[in-house]
N, C-alpha and C positions, 0 to 999 in steps of 0.2 A: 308525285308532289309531296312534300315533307310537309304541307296543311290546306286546308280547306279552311280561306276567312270570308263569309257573308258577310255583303256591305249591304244596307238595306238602304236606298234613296242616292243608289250610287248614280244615278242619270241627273242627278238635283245638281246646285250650286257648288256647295260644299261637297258632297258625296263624289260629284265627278272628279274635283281635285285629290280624293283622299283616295278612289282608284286610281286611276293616275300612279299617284306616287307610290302604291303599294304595288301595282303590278311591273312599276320599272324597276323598283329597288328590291323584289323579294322573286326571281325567277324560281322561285323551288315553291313558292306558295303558289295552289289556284284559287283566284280571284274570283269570285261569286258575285256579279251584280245584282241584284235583286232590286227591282223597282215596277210600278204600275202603271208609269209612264204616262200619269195625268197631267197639267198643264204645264205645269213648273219641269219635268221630266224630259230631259230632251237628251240622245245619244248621240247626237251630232256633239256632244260637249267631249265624246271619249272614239271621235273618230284615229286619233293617232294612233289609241292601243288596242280597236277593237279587230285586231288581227291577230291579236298575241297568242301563242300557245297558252299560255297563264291565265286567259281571262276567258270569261262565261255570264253573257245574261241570264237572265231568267226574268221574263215578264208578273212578276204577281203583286196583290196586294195586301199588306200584311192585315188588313181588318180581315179577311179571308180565312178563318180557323184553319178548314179542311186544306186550301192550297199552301199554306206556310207549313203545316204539317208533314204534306205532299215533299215539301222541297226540302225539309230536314232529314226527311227520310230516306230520298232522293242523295242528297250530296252529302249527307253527313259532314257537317260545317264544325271545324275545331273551335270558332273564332264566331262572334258576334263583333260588327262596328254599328251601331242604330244613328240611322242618321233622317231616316223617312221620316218628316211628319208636313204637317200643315203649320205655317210657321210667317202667315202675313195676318200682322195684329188687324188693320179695316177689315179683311174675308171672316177673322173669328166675330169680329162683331154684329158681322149680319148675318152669319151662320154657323153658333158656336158647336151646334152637334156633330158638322163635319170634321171638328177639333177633338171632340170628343172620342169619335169613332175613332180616326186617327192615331191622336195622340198616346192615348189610353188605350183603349180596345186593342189596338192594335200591337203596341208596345207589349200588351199581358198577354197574344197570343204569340209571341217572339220570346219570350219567357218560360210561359209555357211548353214549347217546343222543345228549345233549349234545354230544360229542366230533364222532359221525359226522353231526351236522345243521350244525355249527359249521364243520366242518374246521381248515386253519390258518388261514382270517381269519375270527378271531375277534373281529378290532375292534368295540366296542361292546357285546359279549355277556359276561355275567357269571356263575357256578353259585356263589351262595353258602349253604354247608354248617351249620347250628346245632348245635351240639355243647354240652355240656354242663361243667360246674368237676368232674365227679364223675372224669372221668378223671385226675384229678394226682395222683389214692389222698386221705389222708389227712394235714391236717397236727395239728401240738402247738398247745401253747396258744399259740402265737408266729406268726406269719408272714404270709404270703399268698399266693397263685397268681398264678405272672405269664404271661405266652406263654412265658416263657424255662423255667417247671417243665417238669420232667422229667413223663412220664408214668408213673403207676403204678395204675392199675384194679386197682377190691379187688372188685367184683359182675359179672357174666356182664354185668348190664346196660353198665354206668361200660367195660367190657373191649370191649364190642361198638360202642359209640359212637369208642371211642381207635381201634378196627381201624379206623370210617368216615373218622374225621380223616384217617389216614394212607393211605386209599385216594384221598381227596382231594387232598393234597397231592404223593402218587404220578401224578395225572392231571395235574396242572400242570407235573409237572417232566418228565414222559415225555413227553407232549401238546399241551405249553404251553395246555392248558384256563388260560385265567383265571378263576382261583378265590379267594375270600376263608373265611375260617373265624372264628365265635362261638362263645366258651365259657362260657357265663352261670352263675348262681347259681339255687337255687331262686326258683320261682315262685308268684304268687300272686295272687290278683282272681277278678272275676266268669267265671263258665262253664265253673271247671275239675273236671273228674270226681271226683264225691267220694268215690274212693279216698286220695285223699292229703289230706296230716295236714290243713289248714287246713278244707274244705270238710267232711271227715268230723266234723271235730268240731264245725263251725259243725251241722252236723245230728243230732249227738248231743246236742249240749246243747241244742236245739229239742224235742228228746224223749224227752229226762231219758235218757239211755241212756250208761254208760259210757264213759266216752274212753280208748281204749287209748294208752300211753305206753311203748316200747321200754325195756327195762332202767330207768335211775333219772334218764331223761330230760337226761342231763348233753350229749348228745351238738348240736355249734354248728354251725346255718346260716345263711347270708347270704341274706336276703331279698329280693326285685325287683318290684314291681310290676309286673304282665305290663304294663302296656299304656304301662309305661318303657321295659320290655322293646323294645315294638312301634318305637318312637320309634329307639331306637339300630340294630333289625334296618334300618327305613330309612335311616339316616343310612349305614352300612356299606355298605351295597346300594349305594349311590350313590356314594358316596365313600372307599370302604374303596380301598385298594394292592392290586393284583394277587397273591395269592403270602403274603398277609400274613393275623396273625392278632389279633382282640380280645379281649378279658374284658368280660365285662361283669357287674357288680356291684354290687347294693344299697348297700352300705355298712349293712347291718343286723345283726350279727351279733346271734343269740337263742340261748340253752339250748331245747330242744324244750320240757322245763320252763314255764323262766321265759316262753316264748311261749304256750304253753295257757294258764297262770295269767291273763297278758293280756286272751287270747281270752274266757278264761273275764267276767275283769270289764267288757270291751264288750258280750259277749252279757247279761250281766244286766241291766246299763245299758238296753237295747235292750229285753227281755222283761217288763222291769217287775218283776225278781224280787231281791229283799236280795244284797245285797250279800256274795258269799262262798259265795250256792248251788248254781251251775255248778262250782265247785272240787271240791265236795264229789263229783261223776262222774269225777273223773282216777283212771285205774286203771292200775298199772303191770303192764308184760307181759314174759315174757320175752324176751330183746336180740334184736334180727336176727341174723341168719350176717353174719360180716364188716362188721361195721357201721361203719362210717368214724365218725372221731370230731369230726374239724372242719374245715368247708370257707369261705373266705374268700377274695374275689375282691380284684386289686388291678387298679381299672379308669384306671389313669395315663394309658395310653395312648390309651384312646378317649378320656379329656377332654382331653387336650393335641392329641393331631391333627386330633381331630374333633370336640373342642367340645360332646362331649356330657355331660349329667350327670341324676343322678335326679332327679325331680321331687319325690316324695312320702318322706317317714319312714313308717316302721312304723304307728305309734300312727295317723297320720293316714290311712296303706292298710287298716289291717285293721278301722278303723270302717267307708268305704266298701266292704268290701268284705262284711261283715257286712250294711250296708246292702242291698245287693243281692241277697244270697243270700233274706234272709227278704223282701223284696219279688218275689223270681221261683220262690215256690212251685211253680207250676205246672212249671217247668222241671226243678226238681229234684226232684219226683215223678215225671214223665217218663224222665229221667233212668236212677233209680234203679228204674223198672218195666221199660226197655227199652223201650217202648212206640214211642220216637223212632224207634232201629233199626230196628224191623218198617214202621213206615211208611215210612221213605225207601230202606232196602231195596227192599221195591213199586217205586217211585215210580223210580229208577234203574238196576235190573237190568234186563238186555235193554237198554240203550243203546248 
């Protein structure tokens, strides 16, 4: 194999999609999944390629000094992609130290590792960090997030991800780690945990069951199709500047609103059911703690340097992605019994 790249939370959302496309398009790479396989963790997500000569799990958890150590040493990884974390703002609010452990701790012993497998020739070797737009706080009806915003975390979670960034960029300038950093927009497509809004409600309105809508739904996100997403994590990985950082960004902005109403008239479209009957489940709840009001990426920079840009609009992501969710019942019955966990738990523990 011509490298060894560690994907850390490649069983997650995001991370399944970014193996995926790394172990189809790079047959000279072996692909290192690393993950802990807690809830959000599921490998039924990379059942297509988990045959691949190119790919490799390994069950650990990066808060784990000794086992992340174990596996650096173990595969000697060219390549860092960090994608592990804890990453649903209600969970950080009721229990921000799992954020912490996670996001942080965890992150610095990935670092760490990195550093003392690496040394100072680190020519060819790269750890790049996926962070999130939640850290720039909140903007007004006006603007956008660039690399240049300031940071301002309003959630235990958005606060925990800003400490990694800067634990990050603290290993480059102490260590000369070559390091890159992504700050994206909300996500969305097939295989993501349906705790969050898109997938919970694509399952609610499957089963006539209320859709819950924070305060009066006003609150604006930029949208990404994850496996845009996947597309730009590689192009960066590759070709990102040492020391440097991107956005990356849907170009979608929605009212959480005005995006259920959407949702709502795809899924009836989809169920065979009049027009206006899914709407009738939108249930407003009371607001989050600290709920950020509007977040908007401005992705200048990755299309001008690096030539990348979104594939898909909204209306054209959220049918396929509709499509998918009600074509992989089984998964998301799975899913939502745990059933996945208990088996690959099994299947893993004691490796």
């Amino acid at each position: 194999m011509e490298k060894t790249i560690l994907i850390t939370g490649g069983a997650g959302f995001i991370g399944s999609h970014v193996v995926r496309l790394m172990v189809q398009k790079y047959p000279g790479y072996r692909i290192l999944n690393l993950d802990a396989l807690t809830y959000a963790g599921n490998l039924e997500n990379l059942k297509d390629v988990e045959s691949s000569v190119n790919y490799e799990f390994v069950k650990a958890d990066i808060t784990d000094e000794k086992a992340i150590k174990k596996v650096f040493d173990t595969y000697k990884p060219d390549g860092v992609i960090h994608l592990a974390a804890e990453s649903h703002v209600d969970r950080s609010i009721s229990d921000p130290l799992a954020f912490i452990r996670s996001n942080v701790i965890g992150t610095v012993n990935l670092l760490n590792a990195a550093r003392d497998l690496w040394g100072v020739n680190s020519e060819g070797k790269r750890f790049y960090h996926i962070s999130t737009d939640e850290v720039y706080g909140s903007l007004g009806a006006t603007g956008f997030f660039t690399e240049e915003t300031a940071y301002d975390p309003r959630s235990p979670y958005s606060a925990s991800k800003a400490s990694s960034d800067h634990m990050v960029r603290a290993w480059h300038h102490t260590y000369n780690l070559p390091v890159v950093i992504s700050n994206c927009s909300n996500n969305y497509g097939p295989n993501q945990f349906p705790e969050k809004l898109i997938p919970l409600a694509i399952n609610n309105i499957k089963h006539n069951k209320n859709i819950p809508i924070y305060g009066k739904g006003e609150n604006v996100r930029d949208w990404l199709y994850v496996e845009d997403h996947a597309v730009a994590i590689d192009l960066i990985f590759h070709k990102g500047q040492n020391g440097e950082t991107y956005n990356i960004g849907g170009n979608n902005e929605w009212t959480n609103i005005d995006l259920i109403r959407k949702l709502c008239e795809v899924m009836d479209k989809a169920l065979g059911r009049q027009s206006g009957e899914s709407a009738k489940l939108i249930t407003f709840v009371k607001d989050r703690a600290g709920h950020d009001k509007r977040y908007a990426i401005d992705s200048g920079k990755l299309m001008k340097e690096l030539g990348w840009e979104p594939s898909l609009q909204f209306e054209e992501g959220i049918e396929k992605t509709v499509d998918w969710y009600l074509g992989n019942e089984d998964w998301l019955k799975n899913v939502l019994s745990g059933d996945y966990s208990n088996y690959y738990a099994q299947q893993y523990d004691g490796r």
